[in-house]
N, C-alpha and C positions, 0 to 999 in steps of 0.2 A: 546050337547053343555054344559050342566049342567055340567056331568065329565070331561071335560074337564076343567071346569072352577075351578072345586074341588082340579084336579091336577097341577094345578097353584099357587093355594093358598098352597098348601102344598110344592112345590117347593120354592115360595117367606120368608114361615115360616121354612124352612131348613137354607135357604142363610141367613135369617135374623138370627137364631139361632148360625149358625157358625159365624157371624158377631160378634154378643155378646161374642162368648166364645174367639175369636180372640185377637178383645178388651179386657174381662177380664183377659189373660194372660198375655197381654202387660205390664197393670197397675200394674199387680201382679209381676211382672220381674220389672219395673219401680220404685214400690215401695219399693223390696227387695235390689233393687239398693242405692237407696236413704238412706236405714235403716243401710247396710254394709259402705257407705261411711259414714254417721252420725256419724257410732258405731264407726267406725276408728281414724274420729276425734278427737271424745270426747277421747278415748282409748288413741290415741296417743299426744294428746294435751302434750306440754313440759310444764314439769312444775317445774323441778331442771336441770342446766348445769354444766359437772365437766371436766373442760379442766386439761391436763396432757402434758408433757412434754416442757413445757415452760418455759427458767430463764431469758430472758430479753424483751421477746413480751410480751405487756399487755394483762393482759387477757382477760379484756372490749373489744380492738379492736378485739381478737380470736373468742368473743362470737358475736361480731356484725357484724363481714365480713361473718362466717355459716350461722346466723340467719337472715340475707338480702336478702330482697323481696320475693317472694310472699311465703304464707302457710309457713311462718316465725317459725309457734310456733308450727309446726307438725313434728315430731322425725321421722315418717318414708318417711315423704317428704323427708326431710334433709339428711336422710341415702342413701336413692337412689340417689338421687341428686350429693352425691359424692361418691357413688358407681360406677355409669357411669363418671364419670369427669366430670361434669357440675357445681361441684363447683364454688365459686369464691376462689381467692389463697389468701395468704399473701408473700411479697417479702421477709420476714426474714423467710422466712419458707420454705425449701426445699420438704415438705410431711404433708399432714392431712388428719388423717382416723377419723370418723363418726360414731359411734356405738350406742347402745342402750345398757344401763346394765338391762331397766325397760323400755315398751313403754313408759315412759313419764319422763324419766330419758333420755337426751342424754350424749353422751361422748366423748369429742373433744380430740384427740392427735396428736400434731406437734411435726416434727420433726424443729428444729432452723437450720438454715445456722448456722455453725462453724464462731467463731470471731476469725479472725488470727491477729488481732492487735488492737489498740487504737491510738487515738489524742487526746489531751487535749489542751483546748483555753481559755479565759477567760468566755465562757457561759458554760464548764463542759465537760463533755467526750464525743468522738464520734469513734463509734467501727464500726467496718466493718469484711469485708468477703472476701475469695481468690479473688474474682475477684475486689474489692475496695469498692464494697458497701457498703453504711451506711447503717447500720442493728439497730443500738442503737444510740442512744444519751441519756444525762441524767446527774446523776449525779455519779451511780454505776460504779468502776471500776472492768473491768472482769477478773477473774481466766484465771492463763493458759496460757496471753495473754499479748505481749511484747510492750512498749508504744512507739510511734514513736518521734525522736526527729531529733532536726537538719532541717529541714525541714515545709514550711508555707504550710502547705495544704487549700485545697480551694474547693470548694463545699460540706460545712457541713451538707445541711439538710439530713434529713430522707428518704431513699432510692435512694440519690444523687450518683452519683459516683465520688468517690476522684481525684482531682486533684491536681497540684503542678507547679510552673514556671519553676522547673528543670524535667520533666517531665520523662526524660532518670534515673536520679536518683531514683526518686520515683517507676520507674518500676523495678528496681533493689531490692529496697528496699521492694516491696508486693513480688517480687521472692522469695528473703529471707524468710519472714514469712511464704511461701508456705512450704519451705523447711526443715524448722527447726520442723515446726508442723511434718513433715512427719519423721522424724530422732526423735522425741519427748524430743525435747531440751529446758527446759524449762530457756528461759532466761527472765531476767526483761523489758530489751528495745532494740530497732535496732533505733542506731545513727550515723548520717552523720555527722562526722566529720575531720577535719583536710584532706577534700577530699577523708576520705574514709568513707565505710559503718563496722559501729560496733556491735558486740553483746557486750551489757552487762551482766557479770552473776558475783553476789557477785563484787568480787573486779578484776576480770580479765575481760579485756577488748581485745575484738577476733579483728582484722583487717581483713577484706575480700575484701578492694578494692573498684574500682568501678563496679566490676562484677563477679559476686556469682554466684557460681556453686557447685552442687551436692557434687562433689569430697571434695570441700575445706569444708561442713557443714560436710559430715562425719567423717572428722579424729576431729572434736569436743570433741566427746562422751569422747574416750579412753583417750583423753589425758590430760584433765580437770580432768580424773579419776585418771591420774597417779600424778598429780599435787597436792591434795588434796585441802582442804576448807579453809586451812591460806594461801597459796600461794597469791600474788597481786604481778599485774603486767599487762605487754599484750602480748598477744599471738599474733604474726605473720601469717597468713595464705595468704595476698592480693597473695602472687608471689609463691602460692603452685598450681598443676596441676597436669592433668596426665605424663605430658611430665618432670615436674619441680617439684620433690619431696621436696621445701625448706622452714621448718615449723622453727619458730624461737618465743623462749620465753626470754621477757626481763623483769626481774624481778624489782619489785619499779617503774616500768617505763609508764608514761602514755600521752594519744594523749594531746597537749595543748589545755584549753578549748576555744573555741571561741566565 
């Protein structure tokens, strides 16, 4: 009875033993745990932001739309986060990558939606994007980027999409801007006038009708080229095609204004 009762107690002092070392690995893994996430923290706490590629998104809203909710101020949060696409976006932004040049240094880089045109009204300019979007408003006018006239547009705020009473025109006219970006023609404005749609560029003024096509922005280039930079006048294209090769320059001569 006695040894048996001996190896009982030496059994319960084993199980109790592995209990302890059990537990103290636990803590020991729990605690290593705690000290790697701590050190991460503090390691990667943000503590400079340098956004790039930006010329008309502010940069306050760039650093506030990354830095939005939760582990806000942690640089390898943030990286992963838009690593896997769990970002949140910006609508003037087609792409933003998230880097680290220093754990605690982040590095914001957008790519901007392209501005194919401009409005201006009496509250200041409102720029948009191939598909109509308002991308800008303000009071900056942009490079590159040809001003729309002729035409009452309507839904100006901030990632609105453009509208117009003449609706069929206006779609005509965001064609145009698609197309002239693509041919890389830099004109100053696309005006609706005299019931047609106009390029302006310097003192010649293009007719294309009320419906623009490929065909009639290409012969642009060459012949504007052959024309040189004192020419004024307008160039004819509305009734040019594939089928109907008939390009007409009339010099001194221009649409009435309305």
């Amino acid at each position: 009875m006695g040894k048996k009762n001996t190896d009982e107690n030496i059994k319960k002092k084993k199980r109790k033993k592995r209990t302890s070392v059990k537990l103290y690995q636990f803590f020991s893994t729990l605690l290593g745990i705690v000290i790697i996430v701590l050190g991460a923290y503090v390691l990667f706490n943000i503590q400079s932001v340098k956004v790039e590629g930006n010329s008309y998104t502010d940069e306050t809203v760039i650093k506030e739309t990354v830095q939005e909710g939760t582990f806000s101020d942690n640089a390898l949060y943030l990286w992963a986060k838009y690593k896997i696409g769990k970002g949140k976006k910006i609508k003037s932004c087609s792409d933003i990558k998230v880097t680290m040049t220093k754990p605690w240094i982040l590095k914001i880089k957008v790519k901007e939606k392209e501005i194919v045109g401009y409005y201006e009204d009496e509250q200041g300019v409102v720029c948009f994007d191939k598909e109509g979007m308002v991308v800008y408003t303000g009071s900056k006018v942009p490079e590159n980027a040809p001003k729309i006239e002729g035409l009452h547009l309507e839904n100006l705020s901030l990632y609105d999409t453009l509208d117009a009473e003449d609706k069929d025109i206006f779609k005509e006219i965001l064609k145009t801007t698609k197309i002239i970006k693509k041919y890389d023609i830099d004109t100053e404005k696309v005006v609706y006038l005299d019931s047609s749609i106009y390029l302006i560029k310097g003192e010649v003024y293009i007719s294309l009708g009320k419906n623009v096509s490929n065909e009639q922005i290409a012969q642009i280039p060459p012949i504007l080229e052959k024309l040189g930079t004192e020419e004024t006048g307008t160039l004819y294209l509305n009734n040019y095609s594939e089928n109907r090769k008939t390009i007409t320059f009339k010099k001194g001569e221009f649409p009435p204004e309305e």
